[in-house]
Wavefront OBJ file of the C-alpha trace (Angstrom):
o trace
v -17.693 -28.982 -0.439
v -18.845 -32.264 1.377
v -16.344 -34.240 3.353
v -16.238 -37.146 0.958
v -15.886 -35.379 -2.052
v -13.179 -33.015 0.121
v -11.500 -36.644 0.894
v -12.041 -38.177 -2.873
v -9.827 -34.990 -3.820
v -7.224 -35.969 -1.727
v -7.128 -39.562 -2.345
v -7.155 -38.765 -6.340
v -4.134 -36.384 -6.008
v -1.713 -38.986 -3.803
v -3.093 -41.969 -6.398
v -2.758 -39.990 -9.644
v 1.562 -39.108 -8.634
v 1.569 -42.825 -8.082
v 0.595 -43.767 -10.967
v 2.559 -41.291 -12.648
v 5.728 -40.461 -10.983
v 6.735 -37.426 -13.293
v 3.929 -35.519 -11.410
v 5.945 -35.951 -8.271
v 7.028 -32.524 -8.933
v 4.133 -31.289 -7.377
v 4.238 -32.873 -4.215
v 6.259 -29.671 -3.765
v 2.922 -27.249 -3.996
v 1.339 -28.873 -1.002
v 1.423 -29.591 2.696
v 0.926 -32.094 5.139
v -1.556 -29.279 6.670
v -3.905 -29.545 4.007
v -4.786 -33.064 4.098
v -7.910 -34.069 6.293
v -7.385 -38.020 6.392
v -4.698 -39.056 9.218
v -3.425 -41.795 6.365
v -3.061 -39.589 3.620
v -1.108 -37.188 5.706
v 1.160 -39.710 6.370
v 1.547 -41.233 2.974
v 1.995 -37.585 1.777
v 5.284 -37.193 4.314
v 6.524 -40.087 2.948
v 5.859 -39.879 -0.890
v 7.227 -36.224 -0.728
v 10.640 -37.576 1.137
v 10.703 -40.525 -1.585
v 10.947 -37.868 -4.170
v 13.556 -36.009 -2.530
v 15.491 -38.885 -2.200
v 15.067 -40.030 -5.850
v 13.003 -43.119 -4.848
v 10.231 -44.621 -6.632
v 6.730 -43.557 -5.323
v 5.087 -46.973 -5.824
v 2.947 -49.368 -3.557
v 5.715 -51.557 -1.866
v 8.080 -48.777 -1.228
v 5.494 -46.172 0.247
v 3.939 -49.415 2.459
v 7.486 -50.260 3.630
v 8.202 -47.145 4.774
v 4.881 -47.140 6.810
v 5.915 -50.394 8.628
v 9.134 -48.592 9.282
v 6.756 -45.617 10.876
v 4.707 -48.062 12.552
v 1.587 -46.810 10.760
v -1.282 -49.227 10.020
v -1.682 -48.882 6.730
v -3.856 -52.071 4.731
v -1.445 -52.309 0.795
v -5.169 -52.532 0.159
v -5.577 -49.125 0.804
v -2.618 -47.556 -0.988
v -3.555 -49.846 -3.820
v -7.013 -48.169 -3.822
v -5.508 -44.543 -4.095
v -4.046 -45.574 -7.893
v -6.696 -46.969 -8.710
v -9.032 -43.481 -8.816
v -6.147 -41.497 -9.230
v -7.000 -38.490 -12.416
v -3.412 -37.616 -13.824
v -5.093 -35.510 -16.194
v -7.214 -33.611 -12.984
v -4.277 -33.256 -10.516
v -4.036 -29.742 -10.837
v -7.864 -29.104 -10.976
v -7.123 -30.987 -7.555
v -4.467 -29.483 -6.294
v -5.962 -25.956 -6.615
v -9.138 -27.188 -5.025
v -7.365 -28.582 -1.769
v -5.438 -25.339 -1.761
v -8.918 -23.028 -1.671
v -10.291 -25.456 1.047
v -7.148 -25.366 3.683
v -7.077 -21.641 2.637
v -10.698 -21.528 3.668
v -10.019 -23.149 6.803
v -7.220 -21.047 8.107
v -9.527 -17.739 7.376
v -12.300 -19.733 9.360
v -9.697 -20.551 12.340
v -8.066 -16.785 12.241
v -11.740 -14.923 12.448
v -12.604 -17.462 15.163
v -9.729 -16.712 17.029
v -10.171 -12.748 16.482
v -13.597 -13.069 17.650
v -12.589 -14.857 21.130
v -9.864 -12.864 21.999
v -12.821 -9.180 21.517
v -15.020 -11.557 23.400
v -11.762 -12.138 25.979
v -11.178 -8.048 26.429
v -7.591 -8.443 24.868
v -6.107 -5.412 23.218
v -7.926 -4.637 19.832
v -5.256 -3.589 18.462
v -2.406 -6.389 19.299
v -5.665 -9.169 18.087
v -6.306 -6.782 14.526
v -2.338 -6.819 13.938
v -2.310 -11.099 14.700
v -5.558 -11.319 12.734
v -4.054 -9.272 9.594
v -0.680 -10.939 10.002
v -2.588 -14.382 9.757
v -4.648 -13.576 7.372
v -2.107 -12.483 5.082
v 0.307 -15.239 5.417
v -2.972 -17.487 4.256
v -2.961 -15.315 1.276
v 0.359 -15.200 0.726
v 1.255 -18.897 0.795
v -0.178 -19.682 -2.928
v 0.827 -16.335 -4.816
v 3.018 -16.965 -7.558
v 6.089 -14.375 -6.326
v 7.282 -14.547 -10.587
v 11.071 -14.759 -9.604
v 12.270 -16.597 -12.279
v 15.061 -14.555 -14.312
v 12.058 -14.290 -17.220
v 9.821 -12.532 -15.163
v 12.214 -10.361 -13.463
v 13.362 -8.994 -17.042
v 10.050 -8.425 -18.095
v 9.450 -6.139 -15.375
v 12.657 -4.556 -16.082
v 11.748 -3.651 -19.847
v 8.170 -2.137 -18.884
v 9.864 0.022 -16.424
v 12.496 1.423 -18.673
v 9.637 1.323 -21.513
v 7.422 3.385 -19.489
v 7.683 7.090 -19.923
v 5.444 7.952 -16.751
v 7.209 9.291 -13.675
v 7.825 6.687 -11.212
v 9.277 8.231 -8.417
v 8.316 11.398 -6.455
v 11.027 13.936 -6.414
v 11.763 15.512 -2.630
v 11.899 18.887 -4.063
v 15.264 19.514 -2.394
v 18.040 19.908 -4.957
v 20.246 17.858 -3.513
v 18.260 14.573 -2.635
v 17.048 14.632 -6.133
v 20.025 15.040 -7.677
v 21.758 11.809 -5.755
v 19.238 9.857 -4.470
v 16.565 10.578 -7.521
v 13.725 10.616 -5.346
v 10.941 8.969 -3.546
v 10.872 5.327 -4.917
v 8.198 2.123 -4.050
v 9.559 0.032 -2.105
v 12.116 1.883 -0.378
v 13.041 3.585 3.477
v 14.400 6.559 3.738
v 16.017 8.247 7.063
v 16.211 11.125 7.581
v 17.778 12.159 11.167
v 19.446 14.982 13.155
v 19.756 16.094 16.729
v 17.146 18.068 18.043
v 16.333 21.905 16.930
v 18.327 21.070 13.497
v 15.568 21.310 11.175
v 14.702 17.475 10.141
v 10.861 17.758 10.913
v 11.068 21.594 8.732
v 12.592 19.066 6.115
v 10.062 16.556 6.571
v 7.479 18.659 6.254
v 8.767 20.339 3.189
v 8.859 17.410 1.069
v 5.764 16.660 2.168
v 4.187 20.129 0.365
v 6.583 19.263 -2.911
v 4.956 15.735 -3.090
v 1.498 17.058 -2.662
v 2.370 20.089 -5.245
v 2.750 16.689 -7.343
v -0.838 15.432 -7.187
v 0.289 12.775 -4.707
v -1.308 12.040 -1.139
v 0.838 11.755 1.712
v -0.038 10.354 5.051
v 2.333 12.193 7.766
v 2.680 10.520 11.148
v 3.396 13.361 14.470
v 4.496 11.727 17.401
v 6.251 14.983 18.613
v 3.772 17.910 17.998
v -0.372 17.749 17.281
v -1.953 18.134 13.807
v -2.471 21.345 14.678
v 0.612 22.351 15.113
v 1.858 20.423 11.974
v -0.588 22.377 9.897
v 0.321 25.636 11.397
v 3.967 25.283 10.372
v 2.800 24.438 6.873
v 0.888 27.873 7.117
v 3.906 29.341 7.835
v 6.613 28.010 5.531
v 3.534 28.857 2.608
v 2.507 32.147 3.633
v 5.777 33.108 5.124
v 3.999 34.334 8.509
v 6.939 33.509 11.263
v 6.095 30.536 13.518
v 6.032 32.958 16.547
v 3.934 35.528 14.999
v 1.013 32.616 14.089
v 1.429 31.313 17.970
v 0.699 34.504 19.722
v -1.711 36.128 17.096
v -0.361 38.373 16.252
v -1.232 39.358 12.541
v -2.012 41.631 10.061
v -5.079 42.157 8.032
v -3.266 40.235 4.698
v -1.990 37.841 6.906
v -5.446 36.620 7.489
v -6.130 37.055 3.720
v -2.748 34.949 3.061
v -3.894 32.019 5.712
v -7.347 31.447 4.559
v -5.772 31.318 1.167
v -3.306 28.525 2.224
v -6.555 26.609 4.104
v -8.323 26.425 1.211
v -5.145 25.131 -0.872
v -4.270 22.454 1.743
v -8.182 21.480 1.803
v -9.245 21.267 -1.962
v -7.443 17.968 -3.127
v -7.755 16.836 0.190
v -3.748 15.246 -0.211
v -2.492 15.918 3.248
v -3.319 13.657 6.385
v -1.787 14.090 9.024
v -2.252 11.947 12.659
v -1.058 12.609 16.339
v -2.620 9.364 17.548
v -1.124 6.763 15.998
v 1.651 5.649 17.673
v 2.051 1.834 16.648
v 2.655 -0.521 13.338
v -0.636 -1.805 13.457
v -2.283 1.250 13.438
v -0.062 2.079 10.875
v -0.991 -0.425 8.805
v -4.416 0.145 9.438
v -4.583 3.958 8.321
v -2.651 3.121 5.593
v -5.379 0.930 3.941
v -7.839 3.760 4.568
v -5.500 6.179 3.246
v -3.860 4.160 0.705
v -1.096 7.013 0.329
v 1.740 7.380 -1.762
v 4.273 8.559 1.031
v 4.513 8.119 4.254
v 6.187 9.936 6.633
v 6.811 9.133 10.537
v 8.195 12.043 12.971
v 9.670 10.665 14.375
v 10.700 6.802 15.044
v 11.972 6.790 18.520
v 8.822 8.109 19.224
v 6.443 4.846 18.113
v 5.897 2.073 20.730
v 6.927 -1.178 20.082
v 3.970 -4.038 20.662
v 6.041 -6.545 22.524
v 8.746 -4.926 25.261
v 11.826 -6.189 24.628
v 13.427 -5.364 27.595
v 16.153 -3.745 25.081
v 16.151 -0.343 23.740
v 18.379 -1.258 21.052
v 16.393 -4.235 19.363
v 13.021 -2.331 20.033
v 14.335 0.099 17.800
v 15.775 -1.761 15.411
v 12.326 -3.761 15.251
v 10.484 -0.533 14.697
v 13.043 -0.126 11.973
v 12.187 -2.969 10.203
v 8.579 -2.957 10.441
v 8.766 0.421 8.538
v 10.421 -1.518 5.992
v 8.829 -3.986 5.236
v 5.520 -1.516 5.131
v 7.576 -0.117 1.681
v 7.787 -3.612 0.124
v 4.394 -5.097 1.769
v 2.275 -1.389 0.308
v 4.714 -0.865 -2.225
v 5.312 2.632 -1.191
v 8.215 5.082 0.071
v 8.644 5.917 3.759
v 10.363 8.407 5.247
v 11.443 7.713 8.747
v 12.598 10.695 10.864
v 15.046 9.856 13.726
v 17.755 11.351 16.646
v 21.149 11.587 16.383
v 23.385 10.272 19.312
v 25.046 13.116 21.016
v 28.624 11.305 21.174
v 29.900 12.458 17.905
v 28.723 16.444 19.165
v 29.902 18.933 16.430
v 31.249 16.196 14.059
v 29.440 16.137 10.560
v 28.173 12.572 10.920
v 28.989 9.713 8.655
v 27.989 6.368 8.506
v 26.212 3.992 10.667
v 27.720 5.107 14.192
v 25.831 8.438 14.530
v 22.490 7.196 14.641
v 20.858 7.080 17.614
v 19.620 3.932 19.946
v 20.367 1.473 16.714
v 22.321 1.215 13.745
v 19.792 -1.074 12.192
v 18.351 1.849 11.279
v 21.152 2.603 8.811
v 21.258 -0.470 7.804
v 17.721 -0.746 6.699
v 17.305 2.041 4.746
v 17.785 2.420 0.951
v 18.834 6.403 2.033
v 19.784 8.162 4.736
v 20.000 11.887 5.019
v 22.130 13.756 7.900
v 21.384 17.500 8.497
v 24.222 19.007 10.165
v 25.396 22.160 11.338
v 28.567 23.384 11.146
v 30.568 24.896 13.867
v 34.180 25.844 14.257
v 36.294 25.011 11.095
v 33.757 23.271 9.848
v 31.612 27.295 9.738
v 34.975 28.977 8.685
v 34.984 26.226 5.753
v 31.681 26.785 5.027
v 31.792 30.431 4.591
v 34.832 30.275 2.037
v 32.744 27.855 0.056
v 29.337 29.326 -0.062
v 31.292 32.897 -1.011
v 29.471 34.675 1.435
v 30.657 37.705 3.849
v 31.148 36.231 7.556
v 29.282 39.230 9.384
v 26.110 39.062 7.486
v 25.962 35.432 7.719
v 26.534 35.431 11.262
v 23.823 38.423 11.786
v 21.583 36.186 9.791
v 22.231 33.498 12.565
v 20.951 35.467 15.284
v 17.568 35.706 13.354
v 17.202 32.116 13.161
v 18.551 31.705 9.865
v 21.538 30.026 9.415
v 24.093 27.671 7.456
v 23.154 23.620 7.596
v 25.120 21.177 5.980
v 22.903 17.987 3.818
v 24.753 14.645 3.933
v 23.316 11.970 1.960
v 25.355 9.582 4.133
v 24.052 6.583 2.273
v 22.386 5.696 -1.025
v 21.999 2.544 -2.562
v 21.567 2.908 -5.901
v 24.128 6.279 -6.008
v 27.155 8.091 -4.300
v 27.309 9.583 -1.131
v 27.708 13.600 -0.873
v 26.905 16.674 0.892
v 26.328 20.962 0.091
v 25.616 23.894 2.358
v 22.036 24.985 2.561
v 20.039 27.659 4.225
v 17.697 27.003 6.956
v 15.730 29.874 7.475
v 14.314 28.712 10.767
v 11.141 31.198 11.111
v 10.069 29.978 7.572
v 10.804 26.681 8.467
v 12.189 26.105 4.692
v 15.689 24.684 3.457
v 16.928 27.019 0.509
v 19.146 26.077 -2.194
v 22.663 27.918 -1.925
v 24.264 28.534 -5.448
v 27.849 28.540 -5.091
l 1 2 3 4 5 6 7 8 9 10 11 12 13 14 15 16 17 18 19 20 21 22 23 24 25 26 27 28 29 30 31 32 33 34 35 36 37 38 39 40 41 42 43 44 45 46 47 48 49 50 51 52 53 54 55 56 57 58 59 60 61 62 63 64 65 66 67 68 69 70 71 72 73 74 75 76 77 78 79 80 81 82 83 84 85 86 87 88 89 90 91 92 93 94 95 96 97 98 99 100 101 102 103 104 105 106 107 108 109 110 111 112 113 114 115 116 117 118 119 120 121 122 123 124 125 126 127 128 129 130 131 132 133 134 135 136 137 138 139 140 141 142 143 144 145 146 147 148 149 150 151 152 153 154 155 156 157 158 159 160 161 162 163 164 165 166 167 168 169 170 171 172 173 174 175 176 177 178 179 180 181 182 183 184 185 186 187 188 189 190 191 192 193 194 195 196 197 198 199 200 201 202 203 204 205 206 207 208 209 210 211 212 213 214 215 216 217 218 219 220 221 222 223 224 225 226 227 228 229 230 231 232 233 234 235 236 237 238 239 240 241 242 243 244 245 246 247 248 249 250 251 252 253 254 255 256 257 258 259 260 261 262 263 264 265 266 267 268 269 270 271 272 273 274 275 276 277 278 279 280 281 282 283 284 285 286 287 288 289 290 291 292 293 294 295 296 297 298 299 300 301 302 303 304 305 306 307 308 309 310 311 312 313 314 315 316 317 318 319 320 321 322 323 324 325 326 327 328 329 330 331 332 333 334 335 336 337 338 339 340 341 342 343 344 345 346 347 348 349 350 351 352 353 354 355 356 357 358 359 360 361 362 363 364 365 366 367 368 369 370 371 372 373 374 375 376 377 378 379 380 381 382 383 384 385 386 387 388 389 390 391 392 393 394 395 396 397 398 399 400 401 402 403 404 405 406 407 408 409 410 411 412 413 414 415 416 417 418 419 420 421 422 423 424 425 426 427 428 429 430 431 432 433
């Protein structure tokens, strides 16, 4: 667009309210930003605080009020704005101003991206400010549809809509009082160490893929490799140990080449040991485009900006994950440590979580695995209906009582149940009882 049509636009818009106050309205979908002409910014500050004050927008007023600014403004000049003002164009206008400001904050982002690659500064720090910029340019004109009709309309075509929504976890439990894997929401799942949460993790991970669904699994604790070769195990049910020394039968090879080519066909599963911050989060989430997430574990990730404070790094990291649910409109899980001040207590609440209860707090669910020692065992034991001996036998073996705790659900009630871990398969079992 040439300047002086760019500047007629502008002119016509701030001349066309004056001449019709009942468009003042729309003084509303602009900003003093995306005016070009030092004057028209000005008059645009003032018409816009005129209509919040219930003034009249018309010549004398506006020119007073630039006196009272000391701007010199000619009455000639405002007088010339009504007279090419378009009522019937203004939002023609409007929408055109909007594209070119748009425009120009695009130009000024990739501008700046491209001097601070030319500068050596860290790719991914300038990618994260570039996307961050370039969103909130986006951003700034959507219509969010939050009136009450809108809302309600998206209510009736989700209870219309017969398709399955949500992913189900494929854990009896978590599907029974959380309902599964929704858009838009975070979903913790923590314990201390050598509990079971990444066995967990990983398991819901194989359900959701068993569903036709891609999943994108983040390892900050152990390599793909090893990632995979736990999936090999809890499929095949080839112990952990046996697959790390190599030692294995003829049909265990059969079994494991079997499971390969399952994992490999629909090509569902990616998992990454390298990405350890939100922006290249974000970024292999746009490749993937997956419909779960999972990060093991969040403790683990590295904050962009140090804080100086362990507490609100963490509780930043939190966030970020969350808003990745609403800004992708996806689940994520988020794995994380428990504190080791509440020691054999089953945990509750926010106070167990470790480094930040933010972390609580931000999530739509959050799922404690716990096991049970002392009275807590003995109760356990009466309730599952099991005989004491075997069970502890059993224990030596690696396979043992755990205790579930959805400690916190939004949209539901909080609860718990006894379930196996059978450590070398790496799998949480259903107890009927």
């Amino acid at each position: 667009m040439a300047p002086l049509e760019a500047i007629n636009i502008e002119n016509s818009i701030l001349g066309s309210i004056i001449l019709d106050n009942t468009l003042a309205y729309k003084l509303d979908e602009l900003t003093k930003d995306m005016f070009s002409v030092s004057y028209n910014k000005e008059i645009f500050e003032i018409m816009k605080n005129l209509h919040k004050n219930n003034y009249t927008l018309d010549i004398p007023t506006i020119k007073t009020k630039l006196d009272e600014r000391k701007v010199d403004v000619m009455i000639s000049y405002i007088s010339k704005l009504s007279s090419i003002g378009e009522t019937y164009a203004i939002d023609t206008h409007i929408n055109i101003l909007k594209d070119k400001f748009k425009r120009k904050c695009i130009k000024l982002s990739c501008m700046n991206l491209i001097t601070e690659i030319l500068e050596n500064k860290d790719i991914d720090s300038s990618l994260f400010k570039f996307e961050n910029d370039i969103k909130n340019t986006i951003d700034q004109d959507i219509d969010d549809k939050d009136d009450m009709s809108s809302i309600c309309e998206r209510i009736l075509d989700f209870l219309e809509n017969d398709k399955e929504t949500g992913l189900k976890f494929g854990v009896k439990l978590l599907d029974e009082v959380i309902g599964g894997l929704f858009k838009g929401e975070l979903t913790t799942i923590a314990a201390r160490s050598g509990v079971g949460k990444t066995a967990l993790a990983l398991q819901i991970m194989l359900n959701c893929a068993n569903q036709g669904k891609k999943v994108l699994f983040i390892s900050r604790e152990m390599s793909n490799e090893q990632i995979v070769m736990r999936n090999i195990s809890k499929k095949t049910g080839i112990s952990a140990k046996s697959l790390k020394y190599k030692n294995l039968k003829e049909i265990d090879w059969k079994n494991i080449i079997d499971v390969m080519h399952e994992f490999s066909k629909d090509n569902l599963i990616y998992i990454n040991d390298r990405i350890s911050t939100i922006p290249q989060l974000k970024r292999r989430i746009r490749q993937v485009k997956p419909d779960l997430v999972i990060v093991d574990y969040l403790q683990l990730l590295t904050i962009e900006q140090n804080l100086q404070n362990r507490e609100r790094e963490v509780a930043t990291l939190s966030r970020e994950l969350k808003n990745i649910t609403l800004d992708f409109h996806i689940p994520v899980i988020q794995l994380s440590q428990l504190n080791d001040e509440m020691k054999d207590l089953r945990p509750w609440g926010e106070r167990p979580m470790r480094d930040s209860k933010a972390i609580f707090h931000d999530s739509n669910n959050v799922v404690y695995i716990h096991e049970p020692v002392l009275s807590d065992f003995e109760e356990a034991v009466i309730n599952i209906k099991r005989d004491k001996k075997s069970i502890l036998k059993a224990r030596e073996e690696g396979i043992k009582i755990v205790d579930l705790i959805v400690a916190k659900c939004r949209d539901g009630e909080t609860k718990f149940r006894h379930y196996c871990y059978n450590g070398p398969r790496l799998h949480f079992q259903h107890i009927d009882y």
